[in-house]
C-alpha positions as CSV (number, residue, x, y, z in Angstrom):
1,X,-113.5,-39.5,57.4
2,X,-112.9,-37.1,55.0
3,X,-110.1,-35.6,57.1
4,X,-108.7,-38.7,57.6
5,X,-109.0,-39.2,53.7
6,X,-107.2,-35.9,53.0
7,X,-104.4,-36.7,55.2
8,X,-103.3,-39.9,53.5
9,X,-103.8,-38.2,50.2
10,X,-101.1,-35.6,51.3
11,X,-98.8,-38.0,52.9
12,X,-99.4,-40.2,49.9
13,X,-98.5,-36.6,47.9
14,X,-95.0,-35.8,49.5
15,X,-94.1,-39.8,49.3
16,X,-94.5,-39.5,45.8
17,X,-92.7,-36.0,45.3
18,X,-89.8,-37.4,47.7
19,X,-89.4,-40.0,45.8
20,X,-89.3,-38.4,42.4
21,X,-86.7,-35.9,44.1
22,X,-84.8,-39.0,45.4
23,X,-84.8,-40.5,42.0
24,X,-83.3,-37.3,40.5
25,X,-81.2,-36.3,42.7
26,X,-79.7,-40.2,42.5
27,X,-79.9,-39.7,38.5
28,X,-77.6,-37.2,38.6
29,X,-75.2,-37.9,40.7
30,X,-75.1,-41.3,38.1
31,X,-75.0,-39.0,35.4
32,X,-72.0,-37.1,37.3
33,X,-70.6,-40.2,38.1
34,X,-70.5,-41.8,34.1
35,X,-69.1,-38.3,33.4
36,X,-66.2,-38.6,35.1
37,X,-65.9,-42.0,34.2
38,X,-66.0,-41.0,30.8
39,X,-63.5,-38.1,31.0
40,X,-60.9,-40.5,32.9
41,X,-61.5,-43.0,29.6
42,X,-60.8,-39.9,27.1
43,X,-57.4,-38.7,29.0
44,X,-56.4,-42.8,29.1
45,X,-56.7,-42.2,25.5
46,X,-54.5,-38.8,25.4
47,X,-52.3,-40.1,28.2
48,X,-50.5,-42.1,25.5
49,X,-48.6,-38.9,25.6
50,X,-47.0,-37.1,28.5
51,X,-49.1,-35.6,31.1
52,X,-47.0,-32.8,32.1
53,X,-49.6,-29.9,29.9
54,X,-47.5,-27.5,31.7
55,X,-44.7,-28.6,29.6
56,X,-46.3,-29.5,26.2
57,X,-46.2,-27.7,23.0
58,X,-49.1,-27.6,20.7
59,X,-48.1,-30.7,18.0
60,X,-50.2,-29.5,15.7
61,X,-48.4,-26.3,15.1
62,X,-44.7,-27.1,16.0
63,X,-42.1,-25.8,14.0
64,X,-39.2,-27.4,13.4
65,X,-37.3,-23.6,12.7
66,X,-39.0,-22.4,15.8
67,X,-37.4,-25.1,18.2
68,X,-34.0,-24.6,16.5
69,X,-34.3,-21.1,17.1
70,X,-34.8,-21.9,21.1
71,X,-31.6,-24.2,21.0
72,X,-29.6,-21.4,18.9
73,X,-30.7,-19.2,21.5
74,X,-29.6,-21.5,24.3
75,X,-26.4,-22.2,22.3
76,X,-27.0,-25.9,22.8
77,X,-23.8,-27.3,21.3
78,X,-24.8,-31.2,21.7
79,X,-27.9,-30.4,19.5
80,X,-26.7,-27.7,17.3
81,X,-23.8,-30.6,16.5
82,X,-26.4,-33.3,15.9
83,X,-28.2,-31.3,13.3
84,X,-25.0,-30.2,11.4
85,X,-24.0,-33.9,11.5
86,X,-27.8,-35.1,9.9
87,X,-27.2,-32.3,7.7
88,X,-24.3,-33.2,6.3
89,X,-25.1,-37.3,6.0
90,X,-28.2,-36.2,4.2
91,X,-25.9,-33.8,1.8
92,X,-23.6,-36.6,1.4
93,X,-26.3,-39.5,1.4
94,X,-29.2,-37.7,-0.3
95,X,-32.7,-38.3,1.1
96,X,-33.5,-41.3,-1.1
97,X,-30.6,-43.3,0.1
98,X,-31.8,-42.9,4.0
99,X,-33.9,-44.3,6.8
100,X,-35.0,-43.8,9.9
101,X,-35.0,-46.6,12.6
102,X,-37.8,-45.5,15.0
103,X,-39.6,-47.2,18.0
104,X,-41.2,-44.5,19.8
105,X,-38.5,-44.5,22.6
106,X,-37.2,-41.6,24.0
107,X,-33.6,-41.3,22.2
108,X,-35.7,-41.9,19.2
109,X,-38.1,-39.1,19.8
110,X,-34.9,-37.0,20.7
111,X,-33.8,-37.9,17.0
112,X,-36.7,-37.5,15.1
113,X,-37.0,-33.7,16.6
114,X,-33.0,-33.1,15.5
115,X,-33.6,-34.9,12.3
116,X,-36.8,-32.3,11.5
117,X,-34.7,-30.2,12.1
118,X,-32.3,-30.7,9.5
119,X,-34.9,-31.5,6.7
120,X,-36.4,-28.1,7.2
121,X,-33.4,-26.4,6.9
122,X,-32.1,-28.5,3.5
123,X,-36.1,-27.9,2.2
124,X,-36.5,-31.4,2.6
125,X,-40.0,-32.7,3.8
126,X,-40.3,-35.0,6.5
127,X,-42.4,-37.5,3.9
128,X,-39.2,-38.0,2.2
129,X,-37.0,-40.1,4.8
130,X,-38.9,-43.2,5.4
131,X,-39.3,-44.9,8.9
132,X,-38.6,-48.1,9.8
133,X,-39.9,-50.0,12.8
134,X,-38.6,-53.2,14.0
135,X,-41.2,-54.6,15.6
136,X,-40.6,-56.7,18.9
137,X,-43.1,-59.4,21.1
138,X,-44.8,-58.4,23.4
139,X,-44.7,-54.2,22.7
140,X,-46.2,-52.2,24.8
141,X,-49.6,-50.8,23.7
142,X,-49.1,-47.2,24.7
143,X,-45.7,-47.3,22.9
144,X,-46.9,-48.8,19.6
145,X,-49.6,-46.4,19.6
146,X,-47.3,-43.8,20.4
147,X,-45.2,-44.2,17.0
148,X,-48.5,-44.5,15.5
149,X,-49.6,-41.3,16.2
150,X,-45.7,-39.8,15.4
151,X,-45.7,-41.6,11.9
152,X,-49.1,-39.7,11.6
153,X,-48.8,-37.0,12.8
154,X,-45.1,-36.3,10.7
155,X,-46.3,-38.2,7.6
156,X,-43.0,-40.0,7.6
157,X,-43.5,-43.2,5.5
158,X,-43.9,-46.5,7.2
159,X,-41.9,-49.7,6.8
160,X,-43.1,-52.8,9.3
161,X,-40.7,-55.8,9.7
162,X,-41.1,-58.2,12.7
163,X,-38.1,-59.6,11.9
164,X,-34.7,-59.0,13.9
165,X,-32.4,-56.0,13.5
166,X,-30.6,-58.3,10.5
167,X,-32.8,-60.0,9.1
168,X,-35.1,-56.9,9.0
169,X,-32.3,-54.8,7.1
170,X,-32.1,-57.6,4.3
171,X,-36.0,-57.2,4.4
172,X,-36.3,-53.6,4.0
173,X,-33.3,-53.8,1.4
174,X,-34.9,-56.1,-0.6
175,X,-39.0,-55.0,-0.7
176,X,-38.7,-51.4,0.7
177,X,-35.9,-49.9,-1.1
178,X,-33.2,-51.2,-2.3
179,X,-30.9,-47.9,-2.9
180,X,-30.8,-47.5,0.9
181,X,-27.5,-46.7,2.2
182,X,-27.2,-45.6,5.9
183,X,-30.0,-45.8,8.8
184,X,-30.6,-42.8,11.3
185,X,-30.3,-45.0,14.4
186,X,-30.9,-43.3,18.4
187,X,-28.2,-45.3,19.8
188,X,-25.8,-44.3,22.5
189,X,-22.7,-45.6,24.2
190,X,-24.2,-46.8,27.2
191,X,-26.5,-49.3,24.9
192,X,-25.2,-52.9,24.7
193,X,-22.6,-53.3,21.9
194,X,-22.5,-49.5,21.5
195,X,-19.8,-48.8,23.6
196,X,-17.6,-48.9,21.1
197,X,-19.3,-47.6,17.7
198,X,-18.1,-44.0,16.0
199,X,-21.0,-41.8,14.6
200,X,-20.8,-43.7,11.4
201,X,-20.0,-47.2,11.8
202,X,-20.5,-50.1,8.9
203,X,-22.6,-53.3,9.4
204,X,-20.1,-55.7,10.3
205,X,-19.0,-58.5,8.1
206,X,-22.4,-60.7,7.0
207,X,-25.0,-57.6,7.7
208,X,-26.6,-56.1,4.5
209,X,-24.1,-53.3,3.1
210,X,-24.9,-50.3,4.9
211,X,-23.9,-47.8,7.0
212,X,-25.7,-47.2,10.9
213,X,-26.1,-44.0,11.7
214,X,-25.8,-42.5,15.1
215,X,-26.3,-38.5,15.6
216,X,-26.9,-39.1,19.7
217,X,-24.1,-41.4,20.3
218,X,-22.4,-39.3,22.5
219,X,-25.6,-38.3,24.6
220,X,-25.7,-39.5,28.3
221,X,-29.1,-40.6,30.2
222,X,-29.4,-37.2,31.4
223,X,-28.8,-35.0,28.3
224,X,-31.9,-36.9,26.4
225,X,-33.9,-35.2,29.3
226,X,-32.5,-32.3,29.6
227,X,-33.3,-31.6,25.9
228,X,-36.8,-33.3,26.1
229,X,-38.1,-30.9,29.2
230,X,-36.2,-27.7,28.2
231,X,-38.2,-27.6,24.9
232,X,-41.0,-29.1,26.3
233,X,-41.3,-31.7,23.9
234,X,-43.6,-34.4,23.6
235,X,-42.8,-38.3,24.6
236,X,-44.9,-41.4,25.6
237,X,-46.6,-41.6,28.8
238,X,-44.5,-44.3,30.0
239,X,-41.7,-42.8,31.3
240,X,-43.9,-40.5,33.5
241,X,-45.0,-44.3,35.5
242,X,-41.5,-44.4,35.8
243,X,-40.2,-46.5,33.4
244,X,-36.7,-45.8,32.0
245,X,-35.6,-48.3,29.4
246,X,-38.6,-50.2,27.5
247,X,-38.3,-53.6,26.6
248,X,-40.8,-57.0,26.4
249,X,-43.6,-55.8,28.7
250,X,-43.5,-59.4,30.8
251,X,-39.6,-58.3,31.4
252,X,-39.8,-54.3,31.9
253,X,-41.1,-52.6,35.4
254,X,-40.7,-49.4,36.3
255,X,-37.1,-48.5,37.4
256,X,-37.1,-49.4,41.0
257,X,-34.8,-46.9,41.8
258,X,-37.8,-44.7,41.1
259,X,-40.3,-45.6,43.6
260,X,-41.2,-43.3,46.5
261,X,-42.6,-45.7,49.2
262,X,-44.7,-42.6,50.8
263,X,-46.4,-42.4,47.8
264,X,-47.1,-45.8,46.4
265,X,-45.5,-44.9,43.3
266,X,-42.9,-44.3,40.6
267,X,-41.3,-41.3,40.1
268,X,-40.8,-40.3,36.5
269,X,-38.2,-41.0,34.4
270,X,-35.5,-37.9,34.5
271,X,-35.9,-38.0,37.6
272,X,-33.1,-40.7,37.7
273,X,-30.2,-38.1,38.0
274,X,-27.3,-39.1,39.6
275,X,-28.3,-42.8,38.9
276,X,-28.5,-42.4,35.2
277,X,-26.1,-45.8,34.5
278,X,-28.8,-47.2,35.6
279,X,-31.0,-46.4,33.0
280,X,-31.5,-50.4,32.5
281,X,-32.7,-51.6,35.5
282,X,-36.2,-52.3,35.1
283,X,-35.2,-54.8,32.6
284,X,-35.6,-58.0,34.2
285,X,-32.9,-60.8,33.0
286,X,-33.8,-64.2,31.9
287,X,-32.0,-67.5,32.9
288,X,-32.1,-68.0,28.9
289,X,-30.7,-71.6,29.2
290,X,-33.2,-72.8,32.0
291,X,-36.0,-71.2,30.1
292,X,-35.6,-73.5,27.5
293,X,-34.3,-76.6,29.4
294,X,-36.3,-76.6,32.5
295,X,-33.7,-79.4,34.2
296,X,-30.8,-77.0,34.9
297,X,-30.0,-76.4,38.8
298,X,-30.7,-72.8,38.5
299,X,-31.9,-70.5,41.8
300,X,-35.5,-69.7,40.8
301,X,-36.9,-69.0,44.8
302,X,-35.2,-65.5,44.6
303,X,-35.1,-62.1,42.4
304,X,-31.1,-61.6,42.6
305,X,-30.7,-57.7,42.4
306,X,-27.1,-56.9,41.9
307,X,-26.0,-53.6,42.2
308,X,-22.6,-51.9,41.7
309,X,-22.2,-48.7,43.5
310,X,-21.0,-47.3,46.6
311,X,-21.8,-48.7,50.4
312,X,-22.6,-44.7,51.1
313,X,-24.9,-44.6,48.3
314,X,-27.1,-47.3,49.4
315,X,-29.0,-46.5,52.7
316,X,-31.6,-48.5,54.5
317,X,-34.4,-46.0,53.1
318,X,-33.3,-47.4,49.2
319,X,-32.8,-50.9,50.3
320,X,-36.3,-51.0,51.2
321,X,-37.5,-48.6,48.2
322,X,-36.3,-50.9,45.6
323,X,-38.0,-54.4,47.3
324,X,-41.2,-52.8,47.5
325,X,-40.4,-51.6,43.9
326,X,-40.1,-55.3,42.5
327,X,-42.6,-56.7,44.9
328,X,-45.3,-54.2,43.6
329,X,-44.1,-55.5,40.1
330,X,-45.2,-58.9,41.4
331,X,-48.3,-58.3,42.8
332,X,-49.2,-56.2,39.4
333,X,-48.6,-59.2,37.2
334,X,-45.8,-57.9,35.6
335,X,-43.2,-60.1,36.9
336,X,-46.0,-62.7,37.8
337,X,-46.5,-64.1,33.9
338,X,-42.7,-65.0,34.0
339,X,-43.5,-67.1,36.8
340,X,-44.1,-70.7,35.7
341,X,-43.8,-72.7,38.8
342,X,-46.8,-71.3,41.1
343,X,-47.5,-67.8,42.7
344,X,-45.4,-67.8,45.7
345,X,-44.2,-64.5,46.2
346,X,-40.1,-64.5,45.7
347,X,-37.8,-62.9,48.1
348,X,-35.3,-60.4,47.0
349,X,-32.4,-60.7,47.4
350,X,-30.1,-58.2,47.0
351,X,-26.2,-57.8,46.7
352,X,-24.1,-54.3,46.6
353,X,-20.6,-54.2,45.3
354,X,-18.3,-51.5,44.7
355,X,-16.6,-53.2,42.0
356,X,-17.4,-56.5,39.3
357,X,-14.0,-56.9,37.6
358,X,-14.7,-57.6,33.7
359,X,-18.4,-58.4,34.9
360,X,-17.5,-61.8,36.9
361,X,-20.4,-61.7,39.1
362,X,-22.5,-60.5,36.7
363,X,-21.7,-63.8,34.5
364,X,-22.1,-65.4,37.7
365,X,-25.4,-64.4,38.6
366,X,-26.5,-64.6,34.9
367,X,-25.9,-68.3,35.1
368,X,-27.2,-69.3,38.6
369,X,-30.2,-67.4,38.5
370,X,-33.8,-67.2,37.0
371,X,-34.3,-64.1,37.9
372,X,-32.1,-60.7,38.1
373,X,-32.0,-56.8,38.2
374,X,-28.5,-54.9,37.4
375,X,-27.8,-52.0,38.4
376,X,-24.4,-49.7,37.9
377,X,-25.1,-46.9,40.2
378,X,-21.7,-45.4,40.2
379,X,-21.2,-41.5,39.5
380,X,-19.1,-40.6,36.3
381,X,-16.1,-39.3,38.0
382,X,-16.5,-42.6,40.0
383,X,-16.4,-45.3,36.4
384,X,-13.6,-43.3,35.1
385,X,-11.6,-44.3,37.7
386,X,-12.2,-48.5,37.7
């Protein structure tokens, strides 16, 4: 009996230690588990910047002198021209008569790094040239909270309008300052209207009096990343999902042109290369007419992608790169919220020509459908000649 007894007080023994080693050993894999968890919550946080740490300088010791020392070194004519241009509208402007129009964006970053620049090298400080953000609906959150952190981070003074580009001129003319006299704008040629602009261009007839500013005019797709990644210089996280061109976040995916099918994902942004025309294409376009009369005969079944390149550029492996690009869109809600008649998945449909003629079928498809992605994948060499 009292065998038996000592027996069940041992087995009761090593249920009891088993369990308490159970218990801890599942504690801790918890405790492992929250802090992973919690690590992946802290770089969300960070990832509002770039990812690439190989490629990032320390922002809280940059120097403006030191990076134009780097692009002296490299003899970088486009930026070494940029800054001697800033430099000389600030000499002719003075500080107090300028702005800068920033959105976080990556011509904009571009800008804001050349326009350092410059103010260090007049002895201006970078809390002397106000910022001016035209807020758009439906930003995206890591982009707002990108120029957040900029406009903190450089002290620039902030000016918030949510009114349009016009409109928010008259309004930063008339309660922000009033002397202003030209805005730093990161505008290029191949932006709409821009094609045609100079580096300093007045406000066309019924815009405030002022002059627009454009140091990067002349910069292609390409060049912004080239000078971004040469000098390892920080940007929003965005473009590393693979987004190119950010606009209303319900309208903007990630260029499909970008998506590796093997890998479920979008490359990053410079990697674009040879397609850098079509910087625009994740920009979904908007039947504007049907959207607000919902009786027009419109196609609204399909996503119409036109593209405008090459037969031999455009295999069977891209073909089916950039449906699964758009349809991934779909299935992640992006494309889904614009979708007002049910959740049937669309078909896309999708149309290669070598030429569009003053942008005919462009008009066309612009009219006749709901939905549609442009793209102009032509090489330079290739547009110079049309």
């Amino acid at each position: 009996s009292l065998q038996l007894l000592t027996m069940e007080l041992s087995t009761f023994s090593l249920l009891v230690v088993g369990s308490i080693v159970t218990s801890f050993i599942i504690i801790k894999h918890i405790r492992h588990r929250f802090s992973k968890m919690s690590m992946s919550r802290n770089r969300d946080k960070s990832s509002l910047l770039s990812k690439r740490d190989s490629k990032i300088i320390n922002l809280d010791s940059d120097d403006p002198l030191a990076l134009y020392s780097q692009i002296k070194e490299n003899g970088d004519k486009l930026a070494l021209d940029a800054i001697e241009f800033i430099q000389k509208i600030i000499n002719e402007y003075t500080i107090d008569t300028l702005a800068f129009s920033f959105n976080g964006g990556k011509d904009c970053m571009v800008l804001l790094y050349l326009i350092r620049i410059a103010l260090k090298l007049l002895n201006e400080k970078d809390e002397e040239l106000p910022i001016v953000w035209f807020q758009r609906n439906n930003e995206f959150p890591e982009l707002v909270e990108f120029l957040r952190f900029c406009v903190k981070k450089y002290k620039f003074p902030l000016f918030e309008t949510c009114n349009d580009y016009k409109s928010g001129l008259e309004e930063y003319l008339k309660n922000g300052n009033p002397s202003c006299r030209g805005v730093f704008l990161g505008q290029r040629t191949t932006d709409p209207w821009c094609s045609n602009l100079s580096l300093s261009t007045h406000c066309t007839t019924g815009w405030p009096d002022i002059m627009r500013i454009n140091p990067i005019l002349h910069w292609s797709y390409n060049d912004i990343w080239n000078f971004l990644l040469k000098y390892n210089l920080q940007y929003c996280c965005l473009y590393d999902q693979g987004y190119t061109s950010l606009g209303d976040i319900q309208a903007t995916i990630p260029n499909p042109l970008l998506y590796d099918r093997h890998l479920f994902k979008f490359k990053s942004a410079d990697k674009l290369h040879k397609y850098q025309h079509a910087e625009r294409f994740g920009r979904l376009i908007q039947n504007k007419k049907y959207l607000n009369d919902d009786s027009i005969d419109i196609i609204k079944d399909k996503i119409k992608v036109l593209i405008i390149g090459k037969k031999r550029q455009m295999n069977d492996n891209l073909m089916d790169n950039i449906k699964l690009a758009i349809d991934s869109s779909f299935v992640n809600g992006i494309l889904e919220a614009n979708i007002n008649y049910g959740k049937t998945k669309l078909n896309v449909d999708i149309e290669i020509l070598e030429q569009d003629d003053k942008d005919k079928r462009l008009k066309w498809c612009k009219q006749n459908y709901l939905y549609l992605f442009y793209a102009n994948i032509l090489e330079d060499n290739e547009i110079s000649k049309l």
